[in-house]
Backbone as CSV, one residue per row, in Angstrom:
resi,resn,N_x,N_y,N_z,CA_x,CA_y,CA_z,C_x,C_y,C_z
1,UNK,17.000,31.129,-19.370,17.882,30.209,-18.700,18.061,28.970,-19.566
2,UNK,19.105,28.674,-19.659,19.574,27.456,-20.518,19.343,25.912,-19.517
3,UNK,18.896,25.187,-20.779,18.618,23.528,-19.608,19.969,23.294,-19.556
4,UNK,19.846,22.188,-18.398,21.127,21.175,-18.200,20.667,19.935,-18.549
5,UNK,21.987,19.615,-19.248,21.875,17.819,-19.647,22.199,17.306,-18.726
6,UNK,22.059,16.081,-18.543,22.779,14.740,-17.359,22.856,13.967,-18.536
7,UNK,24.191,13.652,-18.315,25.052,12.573,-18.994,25.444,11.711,-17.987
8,UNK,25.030,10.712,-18.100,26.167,9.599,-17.197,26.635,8.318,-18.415
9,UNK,27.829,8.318,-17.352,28.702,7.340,-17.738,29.025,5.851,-16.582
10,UNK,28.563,4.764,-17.628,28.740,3.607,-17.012,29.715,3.382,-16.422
11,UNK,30.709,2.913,-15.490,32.116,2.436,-15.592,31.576,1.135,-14.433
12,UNK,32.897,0.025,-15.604,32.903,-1.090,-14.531,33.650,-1.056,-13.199
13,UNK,32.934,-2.183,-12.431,33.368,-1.913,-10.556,34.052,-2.653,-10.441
14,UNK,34.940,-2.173,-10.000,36.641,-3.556,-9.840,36.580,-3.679,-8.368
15,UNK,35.627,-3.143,-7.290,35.938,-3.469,-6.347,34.804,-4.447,-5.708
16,UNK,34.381,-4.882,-4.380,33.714,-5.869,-3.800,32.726,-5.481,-4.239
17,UNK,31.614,-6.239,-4.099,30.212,-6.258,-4.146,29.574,-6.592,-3.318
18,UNK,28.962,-4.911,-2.620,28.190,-5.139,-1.274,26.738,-5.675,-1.394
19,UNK,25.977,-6.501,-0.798,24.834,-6.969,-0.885,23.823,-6.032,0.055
20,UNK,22.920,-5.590,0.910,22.262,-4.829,1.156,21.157,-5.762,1.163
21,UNK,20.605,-6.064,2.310,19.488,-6.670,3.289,18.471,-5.621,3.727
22,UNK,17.219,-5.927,3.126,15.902,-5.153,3.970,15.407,-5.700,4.352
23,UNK,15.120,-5.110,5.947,14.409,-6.354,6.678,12.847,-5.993,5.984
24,UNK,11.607,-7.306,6.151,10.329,-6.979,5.690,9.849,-6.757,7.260
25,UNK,8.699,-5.949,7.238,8.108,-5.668,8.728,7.576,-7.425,8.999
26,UNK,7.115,-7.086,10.623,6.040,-8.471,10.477,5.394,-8.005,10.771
27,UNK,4.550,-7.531,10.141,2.881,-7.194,9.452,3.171,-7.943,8.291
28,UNK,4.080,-7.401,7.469,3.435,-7.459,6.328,4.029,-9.251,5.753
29,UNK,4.856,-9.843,6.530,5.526,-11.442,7.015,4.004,-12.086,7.564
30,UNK,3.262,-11.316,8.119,2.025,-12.347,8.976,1.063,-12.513,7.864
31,UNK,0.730,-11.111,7.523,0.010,-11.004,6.259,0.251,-12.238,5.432
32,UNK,1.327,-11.896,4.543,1.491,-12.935,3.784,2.109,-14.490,3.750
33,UNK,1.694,-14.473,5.589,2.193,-15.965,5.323,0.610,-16.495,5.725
34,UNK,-0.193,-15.585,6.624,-1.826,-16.359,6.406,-2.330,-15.848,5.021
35,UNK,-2.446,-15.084,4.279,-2.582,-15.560,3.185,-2.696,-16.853,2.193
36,UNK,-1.074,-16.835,2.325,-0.977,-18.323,1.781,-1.248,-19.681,2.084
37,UNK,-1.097,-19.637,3.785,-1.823,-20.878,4.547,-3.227,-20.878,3.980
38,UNK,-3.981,-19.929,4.129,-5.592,-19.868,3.479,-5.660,-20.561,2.118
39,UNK,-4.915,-19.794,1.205,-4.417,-20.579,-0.309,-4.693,-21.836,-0.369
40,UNK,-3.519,-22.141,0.026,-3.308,-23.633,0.348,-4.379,-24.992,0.977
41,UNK,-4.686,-23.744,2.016,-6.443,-25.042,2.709,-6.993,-24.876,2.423
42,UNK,-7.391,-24.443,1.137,-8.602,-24.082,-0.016,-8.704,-24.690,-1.200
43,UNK,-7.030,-24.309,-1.627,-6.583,-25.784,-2.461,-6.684,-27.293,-2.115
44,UNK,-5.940,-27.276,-0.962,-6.417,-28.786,-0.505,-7.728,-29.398,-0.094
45,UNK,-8.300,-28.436,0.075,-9.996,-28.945,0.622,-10.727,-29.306,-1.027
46,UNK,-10.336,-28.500,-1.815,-11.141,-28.393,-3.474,-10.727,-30.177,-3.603
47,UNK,-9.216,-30.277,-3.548,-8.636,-31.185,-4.163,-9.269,-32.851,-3.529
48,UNK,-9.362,-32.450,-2.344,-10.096,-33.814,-1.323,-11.484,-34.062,-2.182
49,UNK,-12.469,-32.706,-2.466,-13.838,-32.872,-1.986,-13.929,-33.323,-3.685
50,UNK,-12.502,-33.348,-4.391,-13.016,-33.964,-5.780,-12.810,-34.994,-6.050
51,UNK,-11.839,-35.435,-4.937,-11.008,-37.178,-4.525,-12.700,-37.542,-3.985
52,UNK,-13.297,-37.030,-3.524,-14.302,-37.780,-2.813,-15.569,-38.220,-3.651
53,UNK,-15.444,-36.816,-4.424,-16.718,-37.126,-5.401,-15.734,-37.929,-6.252
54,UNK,-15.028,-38.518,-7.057,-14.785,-39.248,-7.844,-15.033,-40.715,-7.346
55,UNK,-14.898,-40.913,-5.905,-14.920,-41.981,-5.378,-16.168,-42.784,-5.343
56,UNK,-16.752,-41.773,-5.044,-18.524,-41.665,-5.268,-18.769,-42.235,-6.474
57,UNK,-18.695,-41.315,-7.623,-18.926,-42.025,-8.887,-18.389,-43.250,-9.337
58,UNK,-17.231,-43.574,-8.743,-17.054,-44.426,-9.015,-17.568,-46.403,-8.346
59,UNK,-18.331,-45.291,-7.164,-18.246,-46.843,-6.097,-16.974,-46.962,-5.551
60,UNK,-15.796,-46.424,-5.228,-14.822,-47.466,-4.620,-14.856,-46.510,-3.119
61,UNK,-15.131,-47.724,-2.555,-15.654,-47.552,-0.883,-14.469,-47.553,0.007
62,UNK,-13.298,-48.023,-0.198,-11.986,-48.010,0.123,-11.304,-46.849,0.034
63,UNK,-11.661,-46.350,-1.292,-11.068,-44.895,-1.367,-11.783,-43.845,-0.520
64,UNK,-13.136,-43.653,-0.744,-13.762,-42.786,-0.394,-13.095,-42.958,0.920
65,UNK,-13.398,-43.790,2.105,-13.542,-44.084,3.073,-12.153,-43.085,3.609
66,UNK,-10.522,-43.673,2.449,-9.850,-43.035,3.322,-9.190,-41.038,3.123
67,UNK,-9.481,-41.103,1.721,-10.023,-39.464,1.105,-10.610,-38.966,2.502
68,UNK,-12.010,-39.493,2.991,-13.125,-39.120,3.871,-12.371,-38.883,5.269
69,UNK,-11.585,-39.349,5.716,-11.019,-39.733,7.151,-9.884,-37.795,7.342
70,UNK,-8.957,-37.611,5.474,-8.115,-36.644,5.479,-9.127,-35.346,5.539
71,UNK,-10.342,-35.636,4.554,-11.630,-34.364,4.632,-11.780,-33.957,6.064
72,UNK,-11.908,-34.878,7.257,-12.974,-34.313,8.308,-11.891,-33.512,8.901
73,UNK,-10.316,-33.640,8.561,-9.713,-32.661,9.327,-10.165,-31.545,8.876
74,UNK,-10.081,-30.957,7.466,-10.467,-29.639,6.952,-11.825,-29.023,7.488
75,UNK,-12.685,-30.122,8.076,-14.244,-29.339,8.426,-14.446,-29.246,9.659
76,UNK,-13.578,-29.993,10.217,-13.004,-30.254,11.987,-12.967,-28.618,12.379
77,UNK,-14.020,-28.368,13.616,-13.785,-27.323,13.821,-14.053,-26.989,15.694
């Protein structure tokens, strides 16, 4: 038996251009939007608790104090 080729040929589209929408489930919308909330309050907690220790080292009691006030939301439980 002899193979077959496939040849294709490009041709340009002179007519509209349909767009085509998939919806995403929500599973996989919940998934990845706590995901990223998690991300994010992990990032921001790192970012506080190094605002805090710098404050520390440094002595400035003003800072710490208000760094310290945005922290207790993150440990607020």
């Amino acid at each position: 038996m002899k193979k077959e080729k496939v040849i294709y040929r490009f041709c340009p589209y002179e007519g509209k251009v349909l767009n085509a929408k998939r919806e995403i489930s929500f599973e996989i919308r919940l998934a990845s939007r706590l995901l990223l909330d998690e991300l994010c309050f992990k990032w921001n907690k790192k970012m506080l608790e190094e605002k805090i220790n710098d404050s520390i080292e440094k002595g400035n009691r003003e800072e710490f104090a208000s760094v310290r006030e945005e922290y207790l939301n993150y440990i607020w439980e």
